[in-house]
TILOMAR-721389 format. One record per residue (C-alpha): residue in three letters; residue number from 0; x, y, z. Coordinates in Angstrom, 3 decimals, always signed. Each point is the difference from the previous one (the first is absolute). Last residue first. Layout:
@residuo: ALA num: NUM east: X north: Y up: Z $
...
This chain:
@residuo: UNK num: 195 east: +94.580 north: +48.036 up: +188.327 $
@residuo: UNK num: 194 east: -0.055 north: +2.700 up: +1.794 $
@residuo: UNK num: 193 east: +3.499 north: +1.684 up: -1.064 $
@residuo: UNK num: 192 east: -1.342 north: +0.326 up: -3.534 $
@residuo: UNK num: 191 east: -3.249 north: +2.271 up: +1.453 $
@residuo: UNK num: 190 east: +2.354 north: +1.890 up: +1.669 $
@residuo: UNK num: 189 east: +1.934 north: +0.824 up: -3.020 $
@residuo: UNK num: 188 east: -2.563 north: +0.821 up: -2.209 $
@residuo: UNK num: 187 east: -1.362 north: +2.229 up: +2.532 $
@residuo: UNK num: 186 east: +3.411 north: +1.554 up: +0.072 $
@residuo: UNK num: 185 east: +0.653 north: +0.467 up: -3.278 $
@residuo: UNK num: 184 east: -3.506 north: +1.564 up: -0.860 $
@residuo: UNK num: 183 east: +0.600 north: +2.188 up: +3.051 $
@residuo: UNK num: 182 east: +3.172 north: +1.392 up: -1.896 $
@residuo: UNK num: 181 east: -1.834 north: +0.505 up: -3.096 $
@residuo: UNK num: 180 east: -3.015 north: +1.409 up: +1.774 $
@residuo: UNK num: 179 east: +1.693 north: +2.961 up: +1.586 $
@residuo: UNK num: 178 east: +0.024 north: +2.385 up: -2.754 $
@residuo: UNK num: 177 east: -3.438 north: -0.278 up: -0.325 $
@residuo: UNK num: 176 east: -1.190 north: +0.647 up: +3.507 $
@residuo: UNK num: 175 east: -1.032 north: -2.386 up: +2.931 $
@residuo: UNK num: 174 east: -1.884 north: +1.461 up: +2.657 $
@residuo: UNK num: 173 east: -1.185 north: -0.830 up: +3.587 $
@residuo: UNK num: 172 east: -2.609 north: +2.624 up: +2.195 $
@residuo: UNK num: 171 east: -0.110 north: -1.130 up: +3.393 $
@residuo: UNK num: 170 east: -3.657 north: +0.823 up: +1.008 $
@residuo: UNK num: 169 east: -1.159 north: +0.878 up: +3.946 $
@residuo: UNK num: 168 east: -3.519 north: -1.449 up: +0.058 $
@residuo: UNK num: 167 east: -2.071 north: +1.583 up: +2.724 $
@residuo: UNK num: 166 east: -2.393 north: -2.016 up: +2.214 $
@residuo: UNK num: 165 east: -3.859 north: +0.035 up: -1.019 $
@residuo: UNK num: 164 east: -0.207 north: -3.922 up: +0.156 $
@residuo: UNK num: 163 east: -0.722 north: +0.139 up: -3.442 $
@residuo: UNK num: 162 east: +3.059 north: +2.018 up: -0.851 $
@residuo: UNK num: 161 east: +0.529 north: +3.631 up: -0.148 $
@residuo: UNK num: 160 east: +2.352 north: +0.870 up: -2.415 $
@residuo: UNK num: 159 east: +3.486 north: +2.474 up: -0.532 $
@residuo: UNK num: 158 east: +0.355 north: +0.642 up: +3.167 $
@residuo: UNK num: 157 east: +3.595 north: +0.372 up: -0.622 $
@residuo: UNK num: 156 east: +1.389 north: -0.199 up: -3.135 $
@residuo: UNK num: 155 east: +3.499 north: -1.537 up: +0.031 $
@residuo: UNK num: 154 east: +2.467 north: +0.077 up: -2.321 $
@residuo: UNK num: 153 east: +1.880 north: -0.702 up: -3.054 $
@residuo: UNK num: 152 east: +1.129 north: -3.445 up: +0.986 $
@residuo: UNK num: 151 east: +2.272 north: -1.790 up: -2.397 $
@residuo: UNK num: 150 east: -0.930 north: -2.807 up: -1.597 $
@residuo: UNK num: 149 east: +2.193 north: -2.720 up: -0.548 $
@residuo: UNK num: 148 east: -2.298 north: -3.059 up: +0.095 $
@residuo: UNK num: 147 east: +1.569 north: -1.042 up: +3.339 $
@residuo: UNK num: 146 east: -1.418 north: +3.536 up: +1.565 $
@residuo: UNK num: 145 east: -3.407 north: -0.969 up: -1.606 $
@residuo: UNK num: 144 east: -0.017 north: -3.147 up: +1.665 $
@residuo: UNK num: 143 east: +1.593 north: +1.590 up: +3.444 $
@residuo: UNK num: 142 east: -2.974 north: +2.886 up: -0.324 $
@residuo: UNK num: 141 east: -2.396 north: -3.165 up: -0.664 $
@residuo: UNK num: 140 east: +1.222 north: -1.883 up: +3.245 $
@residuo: UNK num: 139 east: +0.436 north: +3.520 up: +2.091 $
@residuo: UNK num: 138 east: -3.681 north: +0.873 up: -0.269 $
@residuo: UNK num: 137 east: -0.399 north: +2.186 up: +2.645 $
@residuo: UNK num: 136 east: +0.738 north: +2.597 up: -2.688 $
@residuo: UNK num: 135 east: -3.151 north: -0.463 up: -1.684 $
@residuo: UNK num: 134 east: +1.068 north: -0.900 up: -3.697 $
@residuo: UNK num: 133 east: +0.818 north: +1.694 up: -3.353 $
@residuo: UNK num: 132 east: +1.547 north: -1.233 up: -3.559 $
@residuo: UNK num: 131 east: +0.651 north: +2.780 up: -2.517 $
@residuo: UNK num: 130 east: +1.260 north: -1.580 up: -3.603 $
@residuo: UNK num: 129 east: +1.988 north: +3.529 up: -2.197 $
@residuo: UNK num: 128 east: +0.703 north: +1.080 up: -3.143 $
@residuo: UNK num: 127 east: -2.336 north: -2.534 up: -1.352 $
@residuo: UNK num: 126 east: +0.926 north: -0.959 up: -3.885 $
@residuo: UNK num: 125 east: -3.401 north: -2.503 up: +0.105 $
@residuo: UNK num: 124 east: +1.821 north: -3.064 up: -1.484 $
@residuo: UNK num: 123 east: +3.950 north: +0.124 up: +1.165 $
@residuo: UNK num: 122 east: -0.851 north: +2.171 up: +3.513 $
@residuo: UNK num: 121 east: -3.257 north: -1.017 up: +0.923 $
@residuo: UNK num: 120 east: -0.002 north: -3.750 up: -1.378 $
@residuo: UNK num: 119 east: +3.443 north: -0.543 up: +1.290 $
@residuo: UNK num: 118 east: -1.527 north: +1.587 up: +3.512 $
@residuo: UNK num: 117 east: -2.354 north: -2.514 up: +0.142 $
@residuo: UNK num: 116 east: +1.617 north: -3.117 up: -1.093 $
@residuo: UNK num: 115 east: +2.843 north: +0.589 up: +2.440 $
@residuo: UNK num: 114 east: -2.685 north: +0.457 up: +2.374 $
@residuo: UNK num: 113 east: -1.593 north: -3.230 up: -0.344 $
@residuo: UNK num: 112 east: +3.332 north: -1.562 up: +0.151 $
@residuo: UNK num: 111 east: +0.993 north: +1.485 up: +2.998 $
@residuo: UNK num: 110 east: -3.271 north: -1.108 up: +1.393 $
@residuo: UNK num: 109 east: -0.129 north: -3.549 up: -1.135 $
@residuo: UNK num: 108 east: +3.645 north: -0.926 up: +0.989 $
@residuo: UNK num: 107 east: -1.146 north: -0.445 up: +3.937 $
@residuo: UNK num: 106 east: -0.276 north: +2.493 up: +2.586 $
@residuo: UNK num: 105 east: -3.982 north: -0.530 up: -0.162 $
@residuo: UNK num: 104 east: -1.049 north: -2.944 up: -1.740 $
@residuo: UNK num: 103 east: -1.419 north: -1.507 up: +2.630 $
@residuo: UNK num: 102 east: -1.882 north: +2.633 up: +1.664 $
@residuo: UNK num: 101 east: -2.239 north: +0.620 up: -2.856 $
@residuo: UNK num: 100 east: +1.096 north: +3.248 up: -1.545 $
@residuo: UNK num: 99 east: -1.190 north: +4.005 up: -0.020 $
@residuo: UNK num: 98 east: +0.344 north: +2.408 up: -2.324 $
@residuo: UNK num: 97 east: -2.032 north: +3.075 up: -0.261 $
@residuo: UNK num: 96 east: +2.865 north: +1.821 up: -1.106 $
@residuo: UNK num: 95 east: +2.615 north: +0.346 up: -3.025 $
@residuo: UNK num: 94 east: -0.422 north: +3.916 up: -0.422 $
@residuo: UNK num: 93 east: +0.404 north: +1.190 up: -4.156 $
@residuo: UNK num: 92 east: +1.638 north: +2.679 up: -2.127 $
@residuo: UNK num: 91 east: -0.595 north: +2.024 up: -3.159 $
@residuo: UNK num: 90 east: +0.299 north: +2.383 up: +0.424 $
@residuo: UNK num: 89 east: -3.033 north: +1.021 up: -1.743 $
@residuo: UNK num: 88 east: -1.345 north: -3.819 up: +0.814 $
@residuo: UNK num: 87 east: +0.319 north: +0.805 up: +3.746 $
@residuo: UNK num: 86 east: -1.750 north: -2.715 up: +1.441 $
@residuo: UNK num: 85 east: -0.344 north: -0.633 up: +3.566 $
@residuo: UNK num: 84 east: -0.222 north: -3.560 up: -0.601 $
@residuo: UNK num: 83 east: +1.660 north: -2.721 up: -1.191 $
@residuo: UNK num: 82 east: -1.252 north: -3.237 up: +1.717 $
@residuo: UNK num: 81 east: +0.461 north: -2.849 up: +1.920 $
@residuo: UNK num: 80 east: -2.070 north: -3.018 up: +1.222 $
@residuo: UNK num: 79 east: +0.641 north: -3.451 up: +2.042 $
@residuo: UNK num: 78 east: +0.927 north: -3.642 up: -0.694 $
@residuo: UNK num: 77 east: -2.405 north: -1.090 up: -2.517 $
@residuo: UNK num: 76 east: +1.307 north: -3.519 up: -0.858 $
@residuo: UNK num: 75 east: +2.201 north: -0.819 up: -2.601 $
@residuo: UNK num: 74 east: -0.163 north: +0.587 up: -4.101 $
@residuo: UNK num: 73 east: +3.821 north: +1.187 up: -0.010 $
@residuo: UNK num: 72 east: +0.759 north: -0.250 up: +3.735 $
@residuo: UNK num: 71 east: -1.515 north: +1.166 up: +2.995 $
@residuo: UNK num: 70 east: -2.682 north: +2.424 up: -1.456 $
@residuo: UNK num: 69 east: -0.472 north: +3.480 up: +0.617 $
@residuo: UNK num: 68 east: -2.864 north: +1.715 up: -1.180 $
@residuo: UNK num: 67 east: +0.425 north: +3.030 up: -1.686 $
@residuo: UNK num: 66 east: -1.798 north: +3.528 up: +0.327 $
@residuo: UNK num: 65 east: +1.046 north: +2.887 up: -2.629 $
@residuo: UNK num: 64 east: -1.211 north: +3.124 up: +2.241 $
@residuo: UNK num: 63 east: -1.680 north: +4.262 up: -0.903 $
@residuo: UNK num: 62 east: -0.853 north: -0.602 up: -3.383 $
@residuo: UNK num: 61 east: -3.964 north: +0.196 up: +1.205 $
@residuo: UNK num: 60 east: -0.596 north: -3.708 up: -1.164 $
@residuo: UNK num: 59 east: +3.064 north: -1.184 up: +2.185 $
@residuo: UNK num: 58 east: -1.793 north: +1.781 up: +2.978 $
@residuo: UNK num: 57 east: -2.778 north: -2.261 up: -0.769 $
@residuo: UNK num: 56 east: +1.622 north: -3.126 up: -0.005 $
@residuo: UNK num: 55 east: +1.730 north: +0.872 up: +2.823 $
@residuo: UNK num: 54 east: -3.168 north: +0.741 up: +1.998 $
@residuo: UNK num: 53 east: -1.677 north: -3.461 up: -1.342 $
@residuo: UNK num: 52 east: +3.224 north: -1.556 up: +1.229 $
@residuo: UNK num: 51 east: -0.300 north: +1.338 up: +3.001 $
@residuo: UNK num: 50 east: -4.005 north: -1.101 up: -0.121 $
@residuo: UNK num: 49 east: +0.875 north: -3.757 up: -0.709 $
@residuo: UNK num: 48 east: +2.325 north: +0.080 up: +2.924 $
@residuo: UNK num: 47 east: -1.824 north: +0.943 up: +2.676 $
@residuo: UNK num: 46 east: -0.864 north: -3.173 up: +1.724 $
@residuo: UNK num: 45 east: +3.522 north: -0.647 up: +0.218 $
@residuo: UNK num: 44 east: +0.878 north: +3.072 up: +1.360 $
@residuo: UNK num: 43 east: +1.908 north: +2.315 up: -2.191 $
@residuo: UNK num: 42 east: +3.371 north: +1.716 up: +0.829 $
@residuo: UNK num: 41 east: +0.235 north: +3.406 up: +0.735 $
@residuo: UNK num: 40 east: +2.960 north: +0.297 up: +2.473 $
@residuo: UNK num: 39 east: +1.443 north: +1.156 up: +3.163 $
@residuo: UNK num: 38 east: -2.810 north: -2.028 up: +1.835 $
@residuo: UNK num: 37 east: +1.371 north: -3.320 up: -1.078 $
@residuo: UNK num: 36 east: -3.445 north: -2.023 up: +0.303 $
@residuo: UNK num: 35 east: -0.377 north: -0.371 up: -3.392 $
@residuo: UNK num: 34 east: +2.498 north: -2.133 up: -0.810 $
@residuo: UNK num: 33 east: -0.685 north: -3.139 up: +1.605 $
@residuo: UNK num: 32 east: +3.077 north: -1.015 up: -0.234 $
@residuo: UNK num: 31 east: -0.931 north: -2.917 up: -2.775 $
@residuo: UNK num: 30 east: -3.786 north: +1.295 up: +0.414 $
@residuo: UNK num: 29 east: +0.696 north: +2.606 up: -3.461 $
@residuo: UNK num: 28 east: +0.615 north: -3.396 up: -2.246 $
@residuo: UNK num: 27 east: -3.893 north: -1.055 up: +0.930 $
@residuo: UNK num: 26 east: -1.366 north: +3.022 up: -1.093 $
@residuo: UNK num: 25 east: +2.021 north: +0.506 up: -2.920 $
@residuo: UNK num: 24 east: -0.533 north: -3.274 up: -0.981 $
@residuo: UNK num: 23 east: -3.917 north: +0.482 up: +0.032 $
@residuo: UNK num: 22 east: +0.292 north: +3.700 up: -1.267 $
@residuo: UNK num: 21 east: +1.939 north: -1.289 up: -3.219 $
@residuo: UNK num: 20 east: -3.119 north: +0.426 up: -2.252 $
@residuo: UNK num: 19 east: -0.012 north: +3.540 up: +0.253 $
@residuo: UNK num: 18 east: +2.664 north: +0.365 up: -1.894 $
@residuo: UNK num: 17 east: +3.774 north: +1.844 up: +1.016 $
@residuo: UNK num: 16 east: +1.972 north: +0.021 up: -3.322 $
@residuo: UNK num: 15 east: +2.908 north: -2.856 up: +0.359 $
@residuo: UNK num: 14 east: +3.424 north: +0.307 up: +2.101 $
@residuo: UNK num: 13 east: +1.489 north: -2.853 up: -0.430 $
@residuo: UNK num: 12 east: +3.016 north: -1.235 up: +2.586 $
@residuo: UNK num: 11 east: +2.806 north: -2.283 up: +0.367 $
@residuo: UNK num: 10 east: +1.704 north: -0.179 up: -3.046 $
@residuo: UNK num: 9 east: -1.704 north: +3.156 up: -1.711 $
@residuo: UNK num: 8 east: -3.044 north: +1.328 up: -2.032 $
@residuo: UNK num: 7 east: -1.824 north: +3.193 up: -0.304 $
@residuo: UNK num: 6 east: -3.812 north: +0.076 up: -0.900 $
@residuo: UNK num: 5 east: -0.847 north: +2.800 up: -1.163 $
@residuo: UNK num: 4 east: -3.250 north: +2.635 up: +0.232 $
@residuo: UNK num: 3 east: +0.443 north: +2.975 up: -1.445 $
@residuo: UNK num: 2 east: +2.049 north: +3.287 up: +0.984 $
@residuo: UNK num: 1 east: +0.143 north: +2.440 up: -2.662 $
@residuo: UNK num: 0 east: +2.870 north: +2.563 up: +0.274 $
């Protein structure tokens, strides 16, 4: 499995390769909640933007994360960022993380469509047996996301990080497998019919 950069395309969302040159957006699309302060989460201040997506961009040259920026609409705005990471390309499978979203486009059509995209790409393009998402498990509005997705919990691995305030991150681990994906193809397509 090869994992280059794409650029993935829907009704409501693009998800383009992450560039350096969409830190100013970026910066200004991550104060709509002001994102950063969520303290169950690693979400980039403003002023920190251009070196996240440095890190990204480097972690992408070590095989190890596909970054995307997520635009609202088909040549919008720069909305917020999402990867795959964790990758297993022996599996091969993939983690959808590192995503975060301006607070306006959150429970809206955008993020069911950007992971509809996603896991297509994984399962019909890359032949993933399996997409891993993971979050805190304080974070009930991203375990509910990932719960509406159809993923099924696998677990929890507790104290699984230390985050920068030195408390312990407890980790709900999310999957998706092969066999699954026709059935959660439906129903994203589904939900993102009713929404109109």
């Amino acid at each position: 499995m090869a994992l280059t950069p794409v650029t993935l395309t829907g009704r409501h969302v693009e998800l383009v390769p992450l560039a350096l040159d969409h830190a100013a957006a970026l910066s200004e699309a991550v104060q709509d909640g002001q994102l950063w302060r969520l303290w169950y989460t690693a979400i980039p201040a403003p002023e920190r933007m251009a070196a996240e997506i440095e890190r990204r961009l480097g972690l992408q040259d070590a095989g190890t994360m596909l970054p995307f920026t997520v635009l609202d609409g088909p040549g919008g705005r720069p909305v917020g960022m999402t990867t795959y990471m964790n990758i297993d390309a022996a599996g091969p499978r993939v983690e959808i993380g590192s995503t975060w979203y301006a607070a306006r486009v959150q429970r809206s059509p955008l993020n069911t469509e950007a992971k509809r995209l996603l896991l297509g790409h994984a399962f019909e393009t890359l032949g993933c047996l399996a997409v891993e998402f993971r979050t805190h498990v304080m974070n009930q509005a991203s375990r509910r996301a990932i719960e509406r997705l159809g993923a099924r919990l696998d677990g929890i691995l507790r104290h699984h990080q230390r985050l920068a305030d030195g408390s312990l991150r407890d980790t709900c681990v999310y999957s998706i497998v092969a066999p699954d994906w026709p059935t959660v193809r439906t129903h994203l397509t589904w939900q993102l019919a009713k929404s109109r």
